[in-house]
C-alpha positions in Angstrom: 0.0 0.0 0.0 1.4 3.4 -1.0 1.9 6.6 1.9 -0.9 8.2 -0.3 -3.9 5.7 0.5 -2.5 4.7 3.8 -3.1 8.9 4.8 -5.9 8.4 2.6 -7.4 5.5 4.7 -6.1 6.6 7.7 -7.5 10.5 7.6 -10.9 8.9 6.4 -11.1 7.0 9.0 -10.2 10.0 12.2 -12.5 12.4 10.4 -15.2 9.4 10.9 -14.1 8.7 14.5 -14.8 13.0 15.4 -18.2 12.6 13.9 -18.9 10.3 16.0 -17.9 11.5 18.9 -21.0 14.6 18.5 -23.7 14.2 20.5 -26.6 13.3 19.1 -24.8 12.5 15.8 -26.7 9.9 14.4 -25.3 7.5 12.1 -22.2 7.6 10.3 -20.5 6.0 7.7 -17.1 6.4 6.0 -18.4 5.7 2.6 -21.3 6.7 0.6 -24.1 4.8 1.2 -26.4 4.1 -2.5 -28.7 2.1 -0.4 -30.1 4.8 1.5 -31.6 5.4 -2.1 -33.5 2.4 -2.6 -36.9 1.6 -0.8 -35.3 -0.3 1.9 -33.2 3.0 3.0 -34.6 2.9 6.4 -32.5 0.0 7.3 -29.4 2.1 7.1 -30.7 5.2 8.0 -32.9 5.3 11.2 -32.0 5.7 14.9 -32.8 6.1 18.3 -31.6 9.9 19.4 -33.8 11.1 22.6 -36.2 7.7 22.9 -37.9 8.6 19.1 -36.8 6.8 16.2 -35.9 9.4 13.5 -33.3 9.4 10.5 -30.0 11.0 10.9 -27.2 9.5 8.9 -23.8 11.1 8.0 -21.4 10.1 5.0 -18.1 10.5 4.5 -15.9 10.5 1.0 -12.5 11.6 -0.2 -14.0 14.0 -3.3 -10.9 15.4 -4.9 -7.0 15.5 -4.5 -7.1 19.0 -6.3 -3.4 20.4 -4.7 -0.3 18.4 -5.3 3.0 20.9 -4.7 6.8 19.8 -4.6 8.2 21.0 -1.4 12.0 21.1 0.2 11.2 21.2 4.0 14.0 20.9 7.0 13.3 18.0 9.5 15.8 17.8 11.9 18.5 19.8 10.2 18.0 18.1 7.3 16.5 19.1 4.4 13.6 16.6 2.7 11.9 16.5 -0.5 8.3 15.4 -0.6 5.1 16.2 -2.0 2.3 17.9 -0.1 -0.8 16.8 -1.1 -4.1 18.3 -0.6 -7.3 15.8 0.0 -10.9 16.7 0.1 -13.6 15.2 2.0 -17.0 15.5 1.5 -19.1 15.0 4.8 -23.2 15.7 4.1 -25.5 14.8 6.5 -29.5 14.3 6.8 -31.6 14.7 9.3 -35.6 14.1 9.5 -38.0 17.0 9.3 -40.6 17.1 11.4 -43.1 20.2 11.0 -44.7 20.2 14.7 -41.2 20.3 16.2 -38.3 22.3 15.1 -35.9 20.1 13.9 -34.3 22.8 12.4 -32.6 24.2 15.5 -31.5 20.7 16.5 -29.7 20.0 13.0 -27.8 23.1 12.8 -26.6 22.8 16.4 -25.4 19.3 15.1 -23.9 20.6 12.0 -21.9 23.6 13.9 -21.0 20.3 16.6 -19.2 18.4 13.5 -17.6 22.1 12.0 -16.1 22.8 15.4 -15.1 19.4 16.1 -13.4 18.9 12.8 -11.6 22.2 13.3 -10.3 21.9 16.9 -9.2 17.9 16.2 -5.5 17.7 17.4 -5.2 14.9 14.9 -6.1 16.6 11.9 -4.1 19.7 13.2 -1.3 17.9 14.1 2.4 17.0 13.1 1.7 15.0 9.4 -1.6 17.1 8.6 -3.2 20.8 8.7 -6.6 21.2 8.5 -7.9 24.1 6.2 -11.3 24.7 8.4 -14.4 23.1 7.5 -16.7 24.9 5.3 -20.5 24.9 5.1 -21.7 24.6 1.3 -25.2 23.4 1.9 -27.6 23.2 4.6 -31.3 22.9 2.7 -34.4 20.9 2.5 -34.5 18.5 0.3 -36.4 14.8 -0.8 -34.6 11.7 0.4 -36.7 9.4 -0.9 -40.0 9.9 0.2 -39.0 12.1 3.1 -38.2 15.7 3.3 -35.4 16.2 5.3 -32.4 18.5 6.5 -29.7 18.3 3.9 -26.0 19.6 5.1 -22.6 19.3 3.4 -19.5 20.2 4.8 -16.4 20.0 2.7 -12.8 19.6 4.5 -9.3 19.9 3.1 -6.2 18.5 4.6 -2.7 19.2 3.5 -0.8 16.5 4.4 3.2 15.7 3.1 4.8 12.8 1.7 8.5 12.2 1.3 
Protein backbone atom coordinates (compact mmCIF):
# COMPACT_ATOMS: atom_id res chain seq x y z
CA UNK A 1 0.00 0.00 0.00
CA UNK A 2 1.40 3.37 -0.95
CA UNK A 3 1.92 6.60 1.92
CA UNK A 4 -0.88 8.23 -0.32
CA UNK A 5 -3.87 5.68 0.50
CA UNK A 6 -2.53 4.74 3.78
CA UNK A 7 -3.11 8.92 4.75
CA UNK A 8 -5.91 8.39 2.55
CA UNK A 9 -7.38 5.54 4.69
CA UNK A 10 -6.13 6.55 7.73
CA UNK A 11 -7.50 10.48 7.60
CA UNK A 12 -10.85 8.92 6.39
CA UNK A 13 -11.13 6.97 9.03
CA UNK A 14 -10.22 9.97 12.22
CA UNK A 15 -12.51 12.38 10.42
CA UNK A 16 -15.19 9.45 10.90
CA UNK A 17 -14.06 8.73 14.52
CA UNK A 18 -14.79 13.04 15.38
CA UNK A 19 -18.20 12.62 13.89
CA UNK A 20 -18.85 10.28 16.05
CA UNK A 21 -17.91 11.48 18.91
CA UNK A 22 -21.05 14.55 18.47
CA UNK A 23 -23.67 14.19 20.45
CA UNK A 24 -26.65 13.28 19.12
CA UNK A 25 -24.83 12.51 15.83
CA UNK A 26 -26.70 9.87 14.40
CA UNK A 27 -25.32 7.47 12.08
CA UNK A 28 -22.16 7.61 10.30
CA UNK A 29 -20.50 6.00 7.74
CA UNK A 30 -17.08 6.37 5.96
CA UNK A 31 -18.38 5.70 2.57
CA UNK A 32 -21.26 6.73 0.55
CA UNK A 33 -24.13 4.78 1.17
CA UNK A 34 -26.37 4.07 -2.47
CA UNK A 35 -28.72 2.06 -0.43
CA UNK A 36 -30.11 4.83 1.47
CA UNK A 37 -31.58 5.42 -2.06
CA UNK A 38 -33.47 2.42 -2.56
CA UNK A 39 -36.86 1.56 -0.76
CA UNK A 40 -35.31 -0.34 1.91
CA UNK A 41 -33.22 3.02 3.03
CA UNK A 42 -34.62 2.87 6.45
CA UNK A 43 -32.49 -0.04 7.35
CA UNK A 44 -29.42 2.12 7.15
CA UNK A 45 -30.75 5.23 7.96
CA UNK A 46 -32.87 5.31 11.16
CA UNK A 47 -32.05 5.71 14.89
CA UNK A 48 -32.80 6.09 18.33
CA UNK A 49 -31.64 9.85 19.42
CA UNK A 50 -33.83 11.09 22.63
CA UNK A 51 -36.15 7.70 22.87
CA UNK A 52 -37.86 8.62 19.13
CA UNK A 53 -36.79 6.77 16.20
CA UNK A 54 -35.91 9.39 13.49
CA UNK A 55 -33.34 9.36 10.47
CA UNK A 56 -30.05 11.02 10.91
CA UNK A 57 -27.24 9.54 8.90
CA UNK A 58 -23.78 11.13 8.00
CA UNK A 59 -21.40 10.15 5.01
CA UNK A 60 -18.12 10.50 4.54
CA UNK A 61 -15.88 10.51 0.98
CA UNK A 62 -12.47 11.64 -0.24
CA UNK A 63 -14.00 14.01 -3.26
CA UNK A 64 -10.85 15.36 -4.86
CA UNK A 65 -7.04 15.49 -4.50
CA UNK A 66 -7.13 18.95 -6.27
CA UNK A 67 -3.38 20.36 -4.72
CA UNK A 68 -0.34 18.36 -5.28
CA UNK A 69 3.00 20.90 -4.68
CA UNK A 70 6.76 19.77 -4.61
CA UNK A 71 8.22 20.95 -1.41
CA UNK A 72 11.96 21.06 0.25
CA UNK A 73 11.21 21.23 4.01
CA UNK A 74 14.03 20.93 7.05
CA UNK A 75 13.29 17.98 9.54
CA UNK A 76 15.78 17.82 11.90
CA UNK A 77 18.51 19.81 10.22
CA UNK A 78 17.95 18.08 7.26
CA UNK A 79 16.52 19.13 4.36
CA UNK A 80 13.58 16.56 2.73
CA UNK A 81 11.95 16.47 -0.52
CA UNK A 82 8.29 15.41 -0.57
CA UNK A 83 5.14 16.24 -1.97
CA UNK A 84 2.32 17.90 -0.12
CA UNK A 85 -0.81 16.77 -1.13
CA UNK A 86 -4.05 18.32 -0.58
CA UNK A 87 -7.34 15.84 0.05
CA UNK A 88 -10.88 16.67 0.06
CA UNK A 89 -13.63 15.21 2.04
CA UNK A 90 -16.96 15.54 1.54
CA UNK A 91 -19.12 15.01 4.75
CA UNK A 92 -23.24 15.65 4.13
CA UNK A 93 -25.49 14.75 6.53
CA UNK A 94 -29.52 14.26 6.79
CA UNK A 95 -31.63 14.69 9.27
CA UNK A 96 -35.57 14.09 9.49
CA UNK A 97 -38.02 16.97 9.34
CA UNK A 98 -40.60 17.13 11.44
CA UNK A 99 -43.08 20.23 10.97
CA UNK A 100 -44.71 20.17 14.69
CA UNK A 101 -41.24 20.35 16.18
CA UNK A 102 -38.33 22.34 15.06
CA UNK A 103 -35.93 20.07 13.88
CA UNK A 104 -34.28 22.83 12.39
CA UNK A 105 -32.62 24.20 15.53
CA UNK A 106 -31.52 20.70 16.55
CA UNK A 107 -29.75 19.98 13.03
CA UNK A 108 -27.82 23.07 12.76
CA UNK A 109 -26.57 22.83 16.42
CA UNK A 110 -25.39 19.28 15.14
CA UNK A 111 -23.94 20.56 12.00
CA UNK A 112 -21.88 23.60 13.91
CA UNK A 113 -20.99 20.33 16.56
CA UNK A 114 -19.17 18.43 13.51
CA UNK A 115 -17.61 22.05 11.98
CA UNK A 116 -16.14 22.79 15.42
CA UNK A 117 -15.10 19.38 16.12
CA UNK A 118 -13.38 18.90 12.85
CA UNK A 119 -11.58 22.15 13.32
CA UNK A 120 -10.30 21.86 16.87
CA UNK A 121 -9.22 17.90 16.25
CA UNK A 122 -5.50 17.67 17.40
CA UNK A 123 -5.20 14.86 14.91
CA UNK A 124 -6.14 16.56 11.87
CA UNK A 125 -4.09 19.71 13.21
CA UNK A 126 -1.26 17.88 14.10
CA UNK A 127 2.39 16.98 13.13
CA UNK A 128 1.67 15.04 9.37
CA UNK A 129 -1.60 17.12 8.62
CA UNK A 130 -3.23 20.82 8.74
CA UNK A 131 -6.60 21.22 8.46
CA UNK A 132 -7.89 24.11 6.19
CA UNK A 133 -11.32 24.74 8.37
CA UNK A 134 -14.44 23.08 7.54
CA UNK A 135 -16.73 24.88 5.26
CA UNK A 136 -20.55 24.93 5.13
CA UNK A 137 -21.65 24.55 1.31
CA UNK A 138 -25.24 23.36 1.89
CA UNK A 139 -27.60 23.17 4.63
CA UNK A 140 -31.27 22.87 2.73
CA UNK A 141 -34.40 20.92 2.49
CA UNK A 142 -34.54 18.51 0.27
CA UNK A 143 -36.44 14.81 -0.84
CA UNK A 144 -34.63 11.75 0.44
CA UNK A 145 -36.69 9.37 -0.94
CA UNK A 146 -39.95 9.91 0.18
CA UNK A 147 -39.04 12.15 3.11
CA UNK A 148 -38.18 15.72 3.29
CA UNK A 149 -35.37 16.25 5.26
CA UNK A 150 -32.41 18.51 6.52
CA UNK A 151 -29.66 18.32 3.89
CA UNK A 152 -26.02 19.61 5.06
CA UNK A 153 -22.64 19.33 3.38
CA UNK A 154 -19.49 20.19 4.82
CA UNK A 155 -16.39 20.02 2.71
CA UNK A 156 -12.77 19.60 4.49
CA UNK A 157 -9.33 19.94 3.12
CA UNK A 158 -6.18 18.49 4.58
CA UNK A 159 -2.66 19.20 3.47
CA UNK A 160 -0.77 16.46 4.39
CA UNK A 161 3.17 15.71 3.11
CA UNK A 162 4.77 12.76 1.71
CA UNK A 163 8.54 12.21 1.34
Amino acid sequence: MSDLSTAEITLIARIKTVLESVSNIGLVYDRERWGALTADHRSITVTTIGGSKVMRFWTVSLSAIPDVEEVRISQHGNNVHGWQRTFEYTIEGIFHLNDDDDTETPAKVVVLDVMEELDTDATLNGDYWRNQGAVLEDFSLTQWGADLVHYAKIVLRIESMFT
